[in-house]
Structure formats: C-alpha cells, structure tokens
N, C-alpha and C positions, 0 to 999 in steps of 0.2 A: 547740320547746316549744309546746305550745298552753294555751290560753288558757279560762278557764270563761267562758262566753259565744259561745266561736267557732262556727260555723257550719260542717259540711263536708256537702254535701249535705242530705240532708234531719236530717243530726245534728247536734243541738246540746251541746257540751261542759258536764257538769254540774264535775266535778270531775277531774282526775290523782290517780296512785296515787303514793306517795313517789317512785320508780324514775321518771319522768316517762316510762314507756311504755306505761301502760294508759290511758285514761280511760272516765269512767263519762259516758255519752251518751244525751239523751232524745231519741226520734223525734218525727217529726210527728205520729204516729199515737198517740205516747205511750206508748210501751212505752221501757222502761230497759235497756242493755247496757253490758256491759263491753268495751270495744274496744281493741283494738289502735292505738299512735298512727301507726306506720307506715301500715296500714290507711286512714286518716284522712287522712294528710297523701298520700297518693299513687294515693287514687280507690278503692280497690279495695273498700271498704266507705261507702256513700255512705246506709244504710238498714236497715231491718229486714227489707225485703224488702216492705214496704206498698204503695212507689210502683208495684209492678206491680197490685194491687189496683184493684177499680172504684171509683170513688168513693162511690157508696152503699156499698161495703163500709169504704172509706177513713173517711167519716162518721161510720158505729157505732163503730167502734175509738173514733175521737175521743171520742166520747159515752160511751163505754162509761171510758174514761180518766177524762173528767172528773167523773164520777159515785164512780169509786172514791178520786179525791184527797180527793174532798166527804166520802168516808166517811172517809175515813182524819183527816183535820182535824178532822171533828165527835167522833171517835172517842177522840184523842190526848187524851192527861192529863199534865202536868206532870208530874214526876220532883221528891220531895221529898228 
C-alpha cells in the first residue's frame, strides 16, 4: 500500500483510489497522473517522461506549473 507523500522516482503520491491500485501522482515537473500502484512500486513508471528532457526544458515545465497553481488559487471561489 502506498502512502500520500511517498516518493517513487521522480513521483510523488497525491492520493489512492478506493481499490488501493491506482494512485494520483505529481511530477517534478508538475504535471498530474493517474498511475498504476504496481507501476510504482516495481520501477517501471518512475516519471512523466521529463527526466529525459534538458533542463532548460525541465525549468519551463516547472515554471509553466507554477504559474497555472497561482492561477488556479487566485481564481478558486468557495462553494456556498
């Protein structure tokens, strides 16, 4: 079973699906998937595929990431 916070390569566990065999995982790079925990737990998905990317490409992602949370926060409106 994994854990929200865990760490498998470059992904980080956001949350499990009821079934504890999906989990939803952020990249380094900041993109969001739905993974497979096998996957996970046994190498074969370790990314998004970023880490083969340059690091000036690796950068903008980032940047490009953190820009759309900023929007999305400034953007959010309570639910009455």
């Amino acid at each position: 079973m994994v854990i929200s916070g865990e760490q498998f390569g470059a992904w980080t566990v956001i949350k499990t699906d009821a079934s504890g065999k999906r989990a939803t995982c952020l990249c380094i790079c900041g993109a969001v998937q739905l993974i497979a925990v096998e996957a996970l737990a046994d190498g074969s998905s370790a990314s998004c595929g970023c880490v083969a990317l340059s690091p000036e490409h690796l950068a903008a992602l980032r940047a490009a990431a953190v820009q759309q949370r900023r929007r999305r926060e400034r953007d959010w409106r309570p639910q009455r």
